[in-house]
VOBA-51935 format. One record per residue (C-alpha): z, y, x; residue in one letter. Coordinates in nm, 4 decimals. Example, Ala and Ser with C-alpha at 12.3 -4.5 7.8 and 13.67 -1.06 7.14 Angstrom:
% residues 2
@w->0.7800&v->-0.4500&u->1.2300&aa->A
@w->0.7140&v->-0.1060&u->1.3670&aa->S
//
This chain:
% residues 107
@w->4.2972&v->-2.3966&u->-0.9217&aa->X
@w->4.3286&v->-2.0941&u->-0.6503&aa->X
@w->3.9561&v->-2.0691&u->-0.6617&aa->X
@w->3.8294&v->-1.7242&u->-0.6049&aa->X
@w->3.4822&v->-1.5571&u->-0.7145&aa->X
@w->3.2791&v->-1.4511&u->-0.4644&aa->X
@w->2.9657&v->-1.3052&u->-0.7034&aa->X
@w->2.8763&v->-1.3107&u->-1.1065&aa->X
@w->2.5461&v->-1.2956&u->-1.2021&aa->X
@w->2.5645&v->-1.1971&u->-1.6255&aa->X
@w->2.3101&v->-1.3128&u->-1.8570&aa->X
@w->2.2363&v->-1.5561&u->-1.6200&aa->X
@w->2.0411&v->-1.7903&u->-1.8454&aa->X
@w->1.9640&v->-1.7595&u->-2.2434&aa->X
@w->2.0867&v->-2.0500&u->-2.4285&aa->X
@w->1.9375&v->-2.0921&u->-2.8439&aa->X
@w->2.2017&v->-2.1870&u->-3.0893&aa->X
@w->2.4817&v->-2.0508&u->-2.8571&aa->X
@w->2.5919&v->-1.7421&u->-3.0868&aa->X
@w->2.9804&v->-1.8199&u->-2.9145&aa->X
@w->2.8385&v->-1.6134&u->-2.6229&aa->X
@w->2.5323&v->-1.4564&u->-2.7759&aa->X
@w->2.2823&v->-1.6607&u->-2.6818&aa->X
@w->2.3146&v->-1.5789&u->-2.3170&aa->X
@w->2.5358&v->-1.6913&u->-2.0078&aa->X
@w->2.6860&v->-1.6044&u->-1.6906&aa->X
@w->2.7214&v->-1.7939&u->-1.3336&aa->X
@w->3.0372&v->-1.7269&u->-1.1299&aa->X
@w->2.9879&v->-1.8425&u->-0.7601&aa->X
@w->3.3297&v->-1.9845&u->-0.6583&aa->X
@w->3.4878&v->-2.0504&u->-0.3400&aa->X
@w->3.7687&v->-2.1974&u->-0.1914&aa->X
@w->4.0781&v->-2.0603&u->-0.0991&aa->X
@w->4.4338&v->-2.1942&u->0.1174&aa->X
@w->4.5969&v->-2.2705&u->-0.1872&aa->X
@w->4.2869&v->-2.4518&u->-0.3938&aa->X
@w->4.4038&v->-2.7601&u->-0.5460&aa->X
@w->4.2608&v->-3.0944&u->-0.4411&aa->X
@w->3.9736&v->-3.2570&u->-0.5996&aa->X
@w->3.9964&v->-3.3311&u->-0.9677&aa->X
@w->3.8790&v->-3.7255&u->-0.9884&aa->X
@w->3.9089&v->-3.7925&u->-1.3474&aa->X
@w->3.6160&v->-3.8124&u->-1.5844&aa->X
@w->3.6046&v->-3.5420&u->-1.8368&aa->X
@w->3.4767&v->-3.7166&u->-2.1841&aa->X
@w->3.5012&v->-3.3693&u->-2.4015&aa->X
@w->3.1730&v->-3.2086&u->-2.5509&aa->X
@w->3.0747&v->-2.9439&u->-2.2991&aa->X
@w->2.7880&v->-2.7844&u->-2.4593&aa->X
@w->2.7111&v->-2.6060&u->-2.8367&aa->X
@w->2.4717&v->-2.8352&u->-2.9010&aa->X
@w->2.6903&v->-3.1087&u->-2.8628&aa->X
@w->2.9592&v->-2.9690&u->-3.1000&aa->X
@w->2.7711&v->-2.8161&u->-3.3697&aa->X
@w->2.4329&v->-3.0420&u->-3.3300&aa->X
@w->2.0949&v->-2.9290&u->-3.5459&aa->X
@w->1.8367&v->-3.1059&u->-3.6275&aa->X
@w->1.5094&v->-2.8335&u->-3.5254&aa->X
@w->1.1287&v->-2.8626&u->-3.6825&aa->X
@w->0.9085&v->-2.7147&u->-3.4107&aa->X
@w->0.5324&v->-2.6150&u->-3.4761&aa->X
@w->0.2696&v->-2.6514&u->-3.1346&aa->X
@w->0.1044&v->-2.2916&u->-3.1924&aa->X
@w->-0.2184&v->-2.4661&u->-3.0366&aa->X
@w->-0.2461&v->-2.8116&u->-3.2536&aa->X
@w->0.0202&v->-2.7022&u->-3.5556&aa->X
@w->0.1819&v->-3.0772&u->-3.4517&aa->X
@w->0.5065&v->-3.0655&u->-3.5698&aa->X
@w->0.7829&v->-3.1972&u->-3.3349&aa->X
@w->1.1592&v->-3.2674&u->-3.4114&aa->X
@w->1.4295&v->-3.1696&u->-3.1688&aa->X
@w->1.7739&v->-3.2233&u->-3.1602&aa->X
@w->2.0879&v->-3.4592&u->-2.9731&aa->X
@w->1.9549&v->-3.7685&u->-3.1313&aa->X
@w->1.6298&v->-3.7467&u->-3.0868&aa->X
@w->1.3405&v->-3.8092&u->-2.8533&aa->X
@w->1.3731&v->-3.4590&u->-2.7083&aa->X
@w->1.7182&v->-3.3109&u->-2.7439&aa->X
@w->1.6344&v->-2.9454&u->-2.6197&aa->X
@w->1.3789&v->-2.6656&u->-2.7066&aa->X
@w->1.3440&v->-2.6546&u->-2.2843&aa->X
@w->1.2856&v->-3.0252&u->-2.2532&aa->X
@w->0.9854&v->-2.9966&u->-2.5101&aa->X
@w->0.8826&v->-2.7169&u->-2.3231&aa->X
@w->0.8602&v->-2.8923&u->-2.0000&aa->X
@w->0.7030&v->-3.2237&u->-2.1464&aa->X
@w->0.4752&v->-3.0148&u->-2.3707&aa->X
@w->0.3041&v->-3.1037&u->-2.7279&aa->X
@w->0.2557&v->-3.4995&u->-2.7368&aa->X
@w->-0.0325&v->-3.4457&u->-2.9070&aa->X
@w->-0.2346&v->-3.1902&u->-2.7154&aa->X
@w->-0.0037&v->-3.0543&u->-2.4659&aa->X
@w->0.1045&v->-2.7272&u->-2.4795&aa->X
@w->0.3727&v->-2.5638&u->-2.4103&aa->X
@w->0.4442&v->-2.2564&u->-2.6931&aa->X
@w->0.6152&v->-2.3753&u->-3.0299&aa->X
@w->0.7334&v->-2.2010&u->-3.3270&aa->X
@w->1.0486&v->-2.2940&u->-3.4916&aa->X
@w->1.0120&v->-2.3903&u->-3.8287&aa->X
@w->1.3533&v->-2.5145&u->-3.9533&aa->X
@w->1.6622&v->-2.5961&u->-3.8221&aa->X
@w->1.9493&v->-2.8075&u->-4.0202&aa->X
@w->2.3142&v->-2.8762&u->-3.9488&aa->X
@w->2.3467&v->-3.2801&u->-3.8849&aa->X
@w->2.6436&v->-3.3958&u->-4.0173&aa->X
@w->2.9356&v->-3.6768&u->-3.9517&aa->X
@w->2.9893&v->-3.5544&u->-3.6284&aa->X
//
């Protein structure tokens, strides 16, 4: 796409389940060049993420209330970071322990 990089910051972010790029990422900042091709306008339908390739199904334990909390692409709370953020629905904290984690199937 004629793009060039302009700066890479590695282990940008750490990602759980990702062992593809062990568990961490990197950010590229891009820029534009003479030659870059024109804007792509179609949507792109493919699965982007891990998560959305090789889904789990994760048991998480509140280490305040022991409230167990299940986290994966089909339910309530896909991600370990979206718990995190919304915190424990029963007394709302924000540290979990991971108790299990299964492969979901048919997908």
């Amino acid at each position: 796409m004629s793009l060039t990089v302009s700066a890479n910051f590695p282990r940008f972010n750490a990602y759980e389940g990702a062992e593809m790029i062990a568990n961490r990422s990197q950010m590229f900042i891009l820029r534009t060049t003479d030659q870059t091709a024109p804007e792509y306008d179609e949507a792109f339908t493919d699965a982007l993420y891990t998560g959305e390739v090789k889904q789990t199904l994760r048991t998480y334990r509140c280490k305040q209330c022991s409230n167990t909390v299940y986290v994966g692409i089909k339910e309530d709370i896909a991600t370990i970071e979206q718990l995190k953020n919304e915190g424990c629905p029963q007394c709302g904290s924000d540290t979990f322990d991971m108790v299990a984690k299964q492969s979901i199937s048919g997908f």
